[in-house]
N, CA, C and O atoms as a GROMACS GRO file, in nm:
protein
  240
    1UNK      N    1 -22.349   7.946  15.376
    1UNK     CA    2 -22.404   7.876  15.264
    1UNK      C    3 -22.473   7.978  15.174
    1UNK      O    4 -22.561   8.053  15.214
    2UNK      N    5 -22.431   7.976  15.059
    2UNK     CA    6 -22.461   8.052  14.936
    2UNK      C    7 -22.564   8.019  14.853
    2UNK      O    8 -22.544   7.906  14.808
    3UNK      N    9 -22.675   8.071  14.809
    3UNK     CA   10 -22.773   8.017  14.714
    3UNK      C   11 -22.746   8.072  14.605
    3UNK      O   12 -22.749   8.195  14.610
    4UNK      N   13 -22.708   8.006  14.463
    4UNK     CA   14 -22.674   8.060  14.322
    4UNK      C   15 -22.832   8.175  14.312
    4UNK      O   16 -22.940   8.149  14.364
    5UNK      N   17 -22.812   8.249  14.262
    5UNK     CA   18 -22.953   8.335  14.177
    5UNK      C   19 -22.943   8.331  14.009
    5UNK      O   20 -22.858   8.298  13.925
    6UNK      N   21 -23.032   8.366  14.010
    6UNK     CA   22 -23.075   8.406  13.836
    6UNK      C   23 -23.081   8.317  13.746
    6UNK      O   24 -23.174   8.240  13.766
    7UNK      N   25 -22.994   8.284  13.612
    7UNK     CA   26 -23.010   8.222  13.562
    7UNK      C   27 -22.853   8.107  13.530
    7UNK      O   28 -22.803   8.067  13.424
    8UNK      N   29 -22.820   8.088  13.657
    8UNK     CA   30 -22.661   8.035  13.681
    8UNK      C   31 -22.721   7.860  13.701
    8UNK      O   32 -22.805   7.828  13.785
    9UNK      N   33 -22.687   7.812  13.650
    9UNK     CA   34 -22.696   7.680  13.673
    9UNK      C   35 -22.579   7.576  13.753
    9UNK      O   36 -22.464   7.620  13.744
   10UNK      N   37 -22.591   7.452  13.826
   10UNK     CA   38 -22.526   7.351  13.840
   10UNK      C   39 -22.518   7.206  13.742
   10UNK      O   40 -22.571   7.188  13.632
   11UNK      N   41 -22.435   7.116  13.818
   11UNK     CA   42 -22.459   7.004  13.784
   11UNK      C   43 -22.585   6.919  13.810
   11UNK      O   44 -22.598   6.798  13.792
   12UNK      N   45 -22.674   7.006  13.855
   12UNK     CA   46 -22.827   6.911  13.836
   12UNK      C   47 -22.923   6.957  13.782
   12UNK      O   48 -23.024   6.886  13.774
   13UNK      N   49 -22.923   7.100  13.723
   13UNK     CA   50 -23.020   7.198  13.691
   13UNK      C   51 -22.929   7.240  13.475
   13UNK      O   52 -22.984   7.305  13.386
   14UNK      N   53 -22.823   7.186  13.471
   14UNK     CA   54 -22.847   7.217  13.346
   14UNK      C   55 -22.939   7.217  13.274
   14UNK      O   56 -23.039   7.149  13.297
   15UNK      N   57 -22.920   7.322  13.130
   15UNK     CA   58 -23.034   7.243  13.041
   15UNK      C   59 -22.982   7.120  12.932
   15UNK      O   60 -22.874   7.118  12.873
   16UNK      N   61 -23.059   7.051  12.928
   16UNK     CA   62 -23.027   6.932  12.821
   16UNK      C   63 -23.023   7.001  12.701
   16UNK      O   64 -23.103   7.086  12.663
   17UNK      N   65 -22.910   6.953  12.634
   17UNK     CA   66 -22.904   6.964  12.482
   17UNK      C   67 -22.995   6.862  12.360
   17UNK      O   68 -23.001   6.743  12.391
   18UNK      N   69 -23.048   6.894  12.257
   18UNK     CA   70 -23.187   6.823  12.146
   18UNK      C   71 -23.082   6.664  12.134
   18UNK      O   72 -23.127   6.550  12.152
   19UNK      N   73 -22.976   6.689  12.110
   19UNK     CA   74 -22.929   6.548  12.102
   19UNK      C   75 -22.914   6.459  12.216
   19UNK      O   76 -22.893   6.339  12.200
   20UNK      N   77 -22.926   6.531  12.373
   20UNK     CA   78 -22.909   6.446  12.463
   20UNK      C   79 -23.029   6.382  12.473
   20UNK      O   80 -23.033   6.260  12.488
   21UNK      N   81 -23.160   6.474  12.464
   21UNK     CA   82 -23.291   6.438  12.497
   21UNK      C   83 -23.313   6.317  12.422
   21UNK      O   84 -23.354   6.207  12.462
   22UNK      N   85 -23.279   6.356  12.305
   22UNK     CA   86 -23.347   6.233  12.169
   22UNK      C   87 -23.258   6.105  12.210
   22UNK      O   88 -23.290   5.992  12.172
   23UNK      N   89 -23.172   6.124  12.269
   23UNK     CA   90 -23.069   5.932  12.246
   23UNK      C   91 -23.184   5.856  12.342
   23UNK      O   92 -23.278   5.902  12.408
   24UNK      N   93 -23.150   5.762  12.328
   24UNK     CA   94 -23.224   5.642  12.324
   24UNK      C   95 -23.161   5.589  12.465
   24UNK      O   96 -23.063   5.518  12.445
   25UNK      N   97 -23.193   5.605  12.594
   25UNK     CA   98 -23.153   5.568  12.669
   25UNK      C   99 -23.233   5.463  12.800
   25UNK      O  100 -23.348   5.485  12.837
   26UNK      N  101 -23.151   5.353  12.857
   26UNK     CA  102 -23.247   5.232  12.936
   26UNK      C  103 -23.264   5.289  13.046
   26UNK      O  104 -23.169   5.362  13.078
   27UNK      N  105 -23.348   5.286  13.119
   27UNK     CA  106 -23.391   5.229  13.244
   27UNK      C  107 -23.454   5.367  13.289
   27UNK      O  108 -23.487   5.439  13.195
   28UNK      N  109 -23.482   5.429  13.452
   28UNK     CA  110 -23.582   5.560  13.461
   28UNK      C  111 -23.433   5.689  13.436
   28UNK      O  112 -23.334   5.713  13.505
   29UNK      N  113 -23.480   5.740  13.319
   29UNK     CA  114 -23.393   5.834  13.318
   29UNK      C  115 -23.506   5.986  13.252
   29UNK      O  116 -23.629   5.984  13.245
   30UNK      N  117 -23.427   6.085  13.218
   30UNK     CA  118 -23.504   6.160  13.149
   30UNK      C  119 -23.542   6.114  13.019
   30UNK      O  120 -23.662   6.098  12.997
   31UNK      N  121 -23.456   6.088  12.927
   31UNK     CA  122 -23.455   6.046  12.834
   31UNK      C  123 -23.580   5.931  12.751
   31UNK      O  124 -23.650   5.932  12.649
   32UNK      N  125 -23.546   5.816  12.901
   32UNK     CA  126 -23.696   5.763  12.834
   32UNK      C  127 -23.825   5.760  12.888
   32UNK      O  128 -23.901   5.666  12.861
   33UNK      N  129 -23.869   5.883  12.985
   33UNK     CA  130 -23.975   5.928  12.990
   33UNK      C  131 -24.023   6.006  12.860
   33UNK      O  132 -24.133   5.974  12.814
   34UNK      N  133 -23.927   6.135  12.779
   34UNK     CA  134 -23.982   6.188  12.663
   34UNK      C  135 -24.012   6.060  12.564
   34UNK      O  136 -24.130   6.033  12.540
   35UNK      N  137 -23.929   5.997  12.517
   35UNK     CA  138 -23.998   5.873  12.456
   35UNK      C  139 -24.111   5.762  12.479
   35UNK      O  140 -24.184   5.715  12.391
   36UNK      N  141 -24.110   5.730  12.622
   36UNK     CA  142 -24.279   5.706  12.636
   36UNK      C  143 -24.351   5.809  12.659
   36UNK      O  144 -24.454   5.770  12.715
   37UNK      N  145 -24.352   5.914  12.647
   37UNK     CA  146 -24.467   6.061  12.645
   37UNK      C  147 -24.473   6.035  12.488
   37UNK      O  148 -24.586   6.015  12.444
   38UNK      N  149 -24.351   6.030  12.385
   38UNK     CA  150 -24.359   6.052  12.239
   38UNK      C  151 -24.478   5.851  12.166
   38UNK      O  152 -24.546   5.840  12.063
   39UNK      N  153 -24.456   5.762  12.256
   39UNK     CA  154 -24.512   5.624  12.178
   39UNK      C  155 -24.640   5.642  12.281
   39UNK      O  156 -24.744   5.584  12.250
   40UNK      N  157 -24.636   5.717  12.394
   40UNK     CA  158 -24.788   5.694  12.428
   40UNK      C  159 -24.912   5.795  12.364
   40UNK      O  160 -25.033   5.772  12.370
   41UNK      N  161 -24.840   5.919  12.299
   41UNK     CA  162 -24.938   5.993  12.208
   41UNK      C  163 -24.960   5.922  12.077
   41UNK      O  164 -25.073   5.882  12.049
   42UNK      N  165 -24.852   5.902  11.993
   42UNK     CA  166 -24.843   5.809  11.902
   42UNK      C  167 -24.958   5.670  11.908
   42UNK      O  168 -25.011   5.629  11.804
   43UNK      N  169 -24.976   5.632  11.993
   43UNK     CA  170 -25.073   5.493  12.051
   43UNK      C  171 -25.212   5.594  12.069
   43UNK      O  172 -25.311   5.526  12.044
   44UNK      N  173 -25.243   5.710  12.099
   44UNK     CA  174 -25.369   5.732  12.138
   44UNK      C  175 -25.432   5.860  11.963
   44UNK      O  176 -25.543   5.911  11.945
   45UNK      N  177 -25.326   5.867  11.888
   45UNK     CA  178 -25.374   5.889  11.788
   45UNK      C  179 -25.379   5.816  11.670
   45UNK      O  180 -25.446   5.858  11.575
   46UNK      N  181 -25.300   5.684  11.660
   46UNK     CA  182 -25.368   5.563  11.583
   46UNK      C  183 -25.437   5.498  11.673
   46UNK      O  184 -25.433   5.380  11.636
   47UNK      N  185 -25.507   5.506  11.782
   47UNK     CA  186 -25.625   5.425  11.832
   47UNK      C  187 -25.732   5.556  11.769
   47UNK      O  188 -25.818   5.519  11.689
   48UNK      N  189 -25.726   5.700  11.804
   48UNK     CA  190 -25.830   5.722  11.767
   48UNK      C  191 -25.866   5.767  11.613
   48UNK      O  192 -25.966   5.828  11.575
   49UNK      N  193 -25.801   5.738  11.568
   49UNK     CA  194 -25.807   5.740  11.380
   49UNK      C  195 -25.868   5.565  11.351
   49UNK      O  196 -25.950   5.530  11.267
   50UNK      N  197 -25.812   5.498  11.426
   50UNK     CA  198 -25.883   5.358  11.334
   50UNK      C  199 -26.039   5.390  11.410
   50UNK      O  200 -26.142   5.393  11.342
   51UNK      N  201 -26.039   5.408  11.515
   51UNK     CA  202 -26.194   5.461  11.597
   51UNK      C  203 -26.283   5.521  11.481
   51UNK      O  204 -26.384   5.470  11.433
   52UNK      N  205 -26.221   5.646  11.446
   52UNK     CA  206 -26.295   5.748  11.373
   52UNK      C  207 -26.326   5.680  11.227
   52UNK      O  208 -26.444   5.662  11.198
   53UNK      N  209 -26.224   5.641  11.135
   53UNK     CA  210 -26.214   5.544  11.023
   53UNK      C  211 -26.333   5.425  10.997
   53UNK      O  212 -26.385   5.398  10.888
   54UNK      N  213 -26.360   5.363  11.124
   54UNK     CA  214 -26.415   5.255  11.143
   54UNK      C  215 -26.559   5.249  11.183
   54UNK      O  216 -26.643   5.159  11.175
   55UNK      N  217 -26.560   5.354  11.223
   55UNK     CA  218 -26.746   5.466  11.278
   55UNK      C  219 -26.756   5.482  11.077
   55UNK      O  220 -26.823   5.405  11.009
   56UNK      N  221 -26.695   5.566  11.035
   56UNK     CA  222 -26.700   5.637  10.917
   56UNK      C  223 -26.750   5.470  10.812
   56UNK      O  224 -26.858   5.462  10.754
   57UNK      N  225 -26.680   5.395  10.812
   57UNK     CA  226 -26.686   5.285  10.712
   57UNK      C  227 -26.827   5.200  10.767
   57UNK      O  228 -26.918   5.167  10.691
   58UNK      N  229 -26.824   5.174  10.914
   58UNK     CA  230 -26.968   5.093  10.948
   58UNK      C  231 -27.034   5.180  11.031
   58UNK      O  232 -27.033   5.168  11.154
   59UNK      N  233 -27.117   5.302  10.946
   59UNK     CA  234 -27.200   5.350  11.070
   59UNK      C  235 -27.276   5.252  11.160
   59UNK      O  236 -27.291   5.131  11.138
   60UNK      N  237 -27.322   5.322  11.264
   60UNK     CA  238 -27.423   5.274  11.346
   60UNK      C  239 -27.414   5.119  11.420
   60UNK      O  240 -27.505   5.080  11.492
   0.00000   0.00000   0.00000
């Protein structure tokens, strides 16, 4: 039994190509983990802008 070295890849270790990552794909895949990583930052920087906005308009 042979272990590949360096920088030789298989069928489980490719790298993804920008268009595979981005499609829009269902259920646990890679695909839509980067997209809930991309709507759960998205969600924690319009929560903290209306936060900051809303301190700013009603202090105290």
């Amino acid at each position: 039994m042979s272990m590949k070295q360096g920088n030789e890849s298989n069928e489980y270790t490719r790298p993804a190509s920008s268009g595979e990552l981005n499609s829009w794909k269902r259920g646990f895949t890679p695909q839509a983990e980067i997209w809930n990583g991309r709507i759960a930052i998205a969600g924690l920087i319009v929560g903290l802008s209306i936060l900051l906005v809303s301190n700013f308009i009603f202090p105290g």
